[in-house]
MDAnalysis code that builds the backbone (N, CA, C; Angstrom):
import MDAnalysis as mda
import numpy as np

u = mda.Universe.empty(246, n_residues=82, atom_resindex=np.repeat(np.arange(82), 3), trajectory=True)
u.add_TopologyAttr("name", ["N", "CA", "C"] * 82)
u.add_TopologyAttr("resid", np.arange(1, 83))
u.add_TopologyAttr("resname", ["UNK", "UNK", "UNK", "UNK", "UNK", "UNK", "UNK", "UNK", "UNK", "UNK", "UNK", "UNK", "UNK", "UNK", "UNK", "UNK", "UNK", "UNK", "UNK", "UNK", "UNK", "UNK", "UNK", "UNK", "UNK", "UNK", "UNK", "UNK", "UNK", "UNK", "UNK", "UNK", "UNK", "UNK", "UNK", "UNK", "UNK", "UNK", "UNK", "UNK", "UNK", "UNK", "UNK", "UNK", "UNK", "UNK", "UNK", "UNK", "UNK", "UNK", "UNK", "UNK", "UNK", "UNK", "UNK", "UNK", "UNK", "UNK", "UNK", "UNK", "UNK", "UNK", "UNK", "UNK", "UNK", "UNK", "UNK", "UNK", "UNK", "UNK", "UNK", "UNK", "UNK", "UNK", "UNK", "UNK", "UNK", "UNK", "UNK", "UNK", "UNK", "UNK"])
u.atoms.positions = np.array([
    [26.443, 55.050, -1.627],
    [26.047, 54.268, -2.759],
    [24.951, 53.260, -2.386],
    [25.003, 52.932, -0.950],
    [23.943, 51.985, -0.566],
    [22.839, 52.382, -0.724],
    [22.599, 53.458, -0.071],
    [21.703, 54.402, -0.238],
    [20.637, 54.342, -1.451],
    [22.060, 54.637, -2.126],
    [20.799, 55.423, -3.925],
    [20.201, 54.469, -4.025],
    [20.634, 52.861, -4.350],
    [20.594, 51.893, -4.475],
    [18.994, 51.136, -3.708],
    [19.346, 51.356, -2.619],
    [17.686, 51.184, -1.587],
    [17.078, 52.227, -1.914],
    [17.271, 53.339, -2.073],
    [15.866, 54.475, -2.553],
    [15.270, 53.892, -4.054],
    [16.605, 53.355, -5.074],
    [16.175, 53.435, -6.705],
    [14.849, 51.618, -5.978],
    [15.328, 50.868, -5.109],
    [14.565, 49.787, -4.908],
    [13.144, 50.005, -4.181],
    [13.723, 50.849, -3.483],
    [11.820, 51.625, -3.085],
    [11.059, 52.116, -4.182],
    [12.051, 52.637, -4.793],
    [10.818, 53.687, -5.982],
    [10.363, 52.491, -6.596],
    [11.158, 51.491, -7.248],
    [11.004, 50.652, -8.022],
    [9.749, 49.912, -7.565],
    [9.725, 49.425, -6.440],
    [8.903, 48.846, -5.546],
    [7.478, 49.268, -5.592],
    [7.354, 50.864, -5.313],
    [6.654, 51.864, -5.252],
    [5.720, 51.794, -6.402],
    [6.757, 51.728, -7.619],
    [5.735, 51.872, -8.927],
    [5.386, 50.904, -9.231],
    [5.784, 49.334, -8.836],
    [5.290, 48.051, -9.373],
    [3.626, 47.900, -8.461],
    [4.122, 48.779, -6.723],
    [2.870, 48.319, -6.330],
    [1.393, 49.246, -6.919],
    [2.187, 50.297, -7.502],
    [0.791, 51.555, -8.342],
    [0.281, 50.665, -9.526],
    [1.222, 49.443, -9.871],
    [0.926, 49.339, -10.891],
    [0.362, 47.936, -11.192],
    [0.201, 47.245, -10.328],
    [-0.173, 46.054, -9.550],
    [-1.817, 46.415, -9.152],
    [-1.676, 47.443, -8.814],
    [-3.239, 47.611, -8.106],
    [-4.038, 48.374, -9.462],
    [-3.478, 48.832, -10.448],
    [-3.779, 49.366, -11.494],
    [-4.362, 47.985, -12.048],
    [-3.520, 46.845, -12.194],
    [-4.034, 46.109, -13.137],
    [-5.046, 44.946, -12.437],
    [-5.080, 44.820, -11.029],
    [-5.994, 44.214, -10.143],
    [-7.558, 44.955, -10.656],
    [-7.410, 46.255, -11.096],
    [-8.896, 47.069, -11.023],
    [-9.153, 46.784, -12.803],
    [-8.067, 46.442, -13.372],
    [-8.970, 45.855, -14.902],
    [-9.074, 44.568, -15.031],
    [-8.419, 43.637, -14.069],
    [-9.359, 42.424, -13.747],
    [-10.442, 42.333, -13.435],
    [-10.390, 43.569, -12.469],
    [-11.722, 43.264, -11.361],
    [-12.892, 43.894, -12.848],
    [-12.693, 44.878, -13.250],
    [-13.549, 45.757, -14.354],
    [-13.540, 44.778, -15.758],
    [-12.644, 43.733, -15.783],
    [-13.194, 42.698, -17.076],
    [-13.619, 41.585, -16.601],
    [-14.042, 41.059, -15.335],
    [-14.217, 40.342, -14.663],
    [-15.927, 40.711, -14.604],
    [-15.676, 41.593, -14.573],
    [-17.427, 42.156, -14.336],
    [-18.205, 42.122, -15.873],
    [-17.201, 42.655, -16.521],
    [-17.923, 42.276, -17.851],
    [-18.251, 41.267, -18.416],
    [-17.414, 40.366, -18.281],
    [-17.323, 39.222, -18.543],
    [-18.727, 38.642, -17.686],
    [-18.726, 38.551, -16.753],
    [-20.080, 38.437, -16.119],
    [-21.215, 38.464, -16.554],
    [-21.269, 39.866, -16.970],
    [-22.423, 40.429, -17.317],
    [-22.304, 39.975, -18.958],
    [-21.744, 39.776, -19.560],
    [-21.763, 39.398, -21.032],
    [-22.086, 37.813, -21.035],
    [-21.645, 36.904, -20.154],
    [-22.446, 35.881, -20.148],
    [-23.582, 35.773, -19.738],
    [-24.297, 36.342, -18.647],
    [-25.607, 36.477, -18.473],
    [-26.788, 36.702, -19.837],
    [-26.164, 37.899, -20.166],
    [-26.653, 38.256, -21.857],
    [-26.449, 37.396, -22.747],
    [-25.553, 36.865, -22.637],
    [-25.244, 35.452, -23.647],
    [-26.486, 34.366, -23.213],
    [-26.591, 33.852, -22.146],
    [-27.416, 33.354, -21.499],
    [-28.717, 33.461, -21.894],
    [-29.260, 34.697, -21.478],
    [-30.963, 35.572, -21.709],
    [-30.875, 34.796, -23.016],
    [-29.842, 35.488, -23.919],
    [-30.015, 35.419, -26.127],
    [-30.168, 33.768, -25.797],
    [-29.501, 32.754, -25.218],
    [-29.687, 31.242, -26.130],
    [-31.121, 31.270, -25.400],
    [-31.821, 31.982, -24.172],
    [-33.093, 30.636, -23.776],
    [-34.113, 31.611, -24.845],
    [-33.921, 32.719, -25.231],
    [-34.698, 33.267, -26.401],
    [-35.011, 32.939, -27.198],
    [-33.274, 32.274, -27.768],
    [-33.572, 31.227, -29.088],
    [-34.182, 30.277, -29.228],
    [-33.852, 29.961, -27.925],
    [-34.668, 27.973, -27.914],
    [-36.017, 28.763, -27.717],
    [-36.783, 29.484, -26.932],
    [-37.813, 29.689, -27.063],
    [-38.495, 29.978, -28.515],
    [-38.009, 30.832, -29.668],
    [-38.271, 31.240, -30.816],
    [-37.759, 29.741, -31.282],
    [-37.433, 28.541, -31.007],
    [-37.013, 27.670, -31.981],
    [-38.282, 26.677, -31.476],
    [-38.741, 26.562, -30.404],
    [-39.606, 26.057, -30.146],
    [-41.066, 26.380, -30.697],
    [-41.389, 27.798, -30.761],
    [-42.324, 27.910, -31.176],
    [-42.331, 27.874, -32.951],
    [-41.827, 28.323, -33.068],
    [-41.239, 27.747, -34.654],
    [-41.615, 26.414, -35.109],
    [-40.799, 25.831, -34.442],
    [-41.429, 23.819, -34.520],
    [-43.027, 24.143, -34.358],
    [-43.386, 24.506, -33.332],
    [-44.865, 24.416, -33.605],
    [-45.693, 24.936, -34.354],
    [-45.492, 25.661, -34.892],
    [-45.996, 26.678, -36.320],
    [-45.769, 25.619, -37.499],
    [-44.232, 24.972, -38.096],
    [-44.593, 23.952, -38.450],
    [-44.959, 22.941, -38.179],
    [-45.043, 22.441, -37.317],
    [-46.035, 21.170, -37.387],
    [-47.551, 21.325, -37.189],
    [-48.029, 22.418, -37.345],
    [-49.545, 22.267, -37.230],
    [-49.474, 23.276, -38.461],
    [-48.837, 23.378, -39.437],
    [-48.773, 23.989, -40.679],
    [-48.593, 22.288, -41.523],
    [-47.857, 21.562, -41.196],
    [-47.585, 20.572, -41.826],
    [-48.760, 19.400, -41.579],
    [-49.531, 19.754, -40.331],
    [-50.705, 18.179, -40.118],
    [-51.973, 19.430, -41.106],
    [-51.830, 20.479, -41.008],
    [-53.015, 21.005, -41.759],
    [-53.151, 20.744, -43.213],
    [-51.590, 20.863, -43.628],
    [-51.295, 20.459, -45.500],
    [-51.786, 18.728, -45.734],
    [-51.437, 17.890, -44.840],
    [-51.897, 16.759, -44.287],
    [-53.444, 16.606, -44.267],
    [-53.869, 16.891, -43.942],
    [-55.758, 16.963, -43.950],
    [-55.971, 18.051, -44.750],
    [-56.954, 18.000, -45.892],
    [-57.712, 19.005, -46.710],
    [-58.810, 18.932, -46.410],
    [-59.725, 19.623, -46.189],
    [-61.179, 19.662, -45.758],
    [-61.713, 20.231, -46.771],
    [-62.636, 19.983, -47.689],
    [-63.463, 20.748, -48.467],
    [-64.649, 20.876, -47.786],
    [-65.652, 22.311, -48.124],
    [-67.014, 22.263, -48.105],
    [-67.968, 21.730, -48.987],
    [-67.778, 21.866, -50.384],
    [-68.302, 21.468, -51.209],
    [-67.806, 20.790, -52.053],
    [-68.236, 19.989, -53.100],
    [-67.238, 18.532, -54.079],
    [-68.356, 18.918, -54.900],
    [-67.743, 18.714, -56.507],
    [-68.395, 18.414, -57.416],
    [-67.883, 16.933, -58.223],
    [-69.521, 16.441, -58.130],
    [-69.018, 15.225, -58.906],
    [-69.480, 14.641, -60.274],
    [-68.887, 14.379, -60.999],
    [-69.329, 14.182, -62.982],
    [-69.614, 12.864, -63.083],
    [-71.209, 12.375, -63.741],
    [-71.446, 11.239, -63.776],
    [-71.462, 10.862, -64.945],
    [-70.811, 10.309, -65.606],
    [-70.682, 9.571, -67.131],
    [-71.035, 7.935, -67.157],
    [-71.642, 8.390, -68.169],
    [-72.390, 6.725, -68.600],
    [-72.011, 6.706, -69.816],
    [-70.515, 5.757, -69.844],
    [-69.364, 5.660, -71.218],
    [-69.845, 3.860, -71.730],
    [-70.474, 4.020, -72.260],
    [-70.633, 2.792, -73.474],
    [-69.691, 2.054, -74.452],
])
């Protein structure tokens, strides 16, 4: 009876360690993703700030241009009101 008992604790043993190293390799495999998905996360925000930066500058030299009007030519009406 001792026996069965230490074999059923080996097997037992046996399959926790198959199954231990099973779940060590989807750490290690979401660990990597995770990695690599922040990097990409990373790249996308300095993109944004780059596209948010140039943005600002599109308006503001859209906004100092609405700011100054330059004409070439003016017409001007001279009335002599009595």
């Amino acid at each position: 009876m001792e026996m069965s008992k230490e074999k059923e604790l080996l097997k037992r043993i046996s399959e926790l360690v198959k199954q231990n190293k099973s779940l060590q390799e989807q750490v290690r495999t979401l660990s990597d993703e995770n990695e690599k998905l922040f990097l990409k996360n990373e790249k996308n925000k300095n993109l944004l700030a780059k596209l948010r930066v140039t943005d600002e500058d599109k308006k503001s030299s859209l906004e100092g241009a609405s700011k100054h009007l330059k004409f070439k030519m003016a017409t001007v009406l001279f009335a002599d009101i009595q």
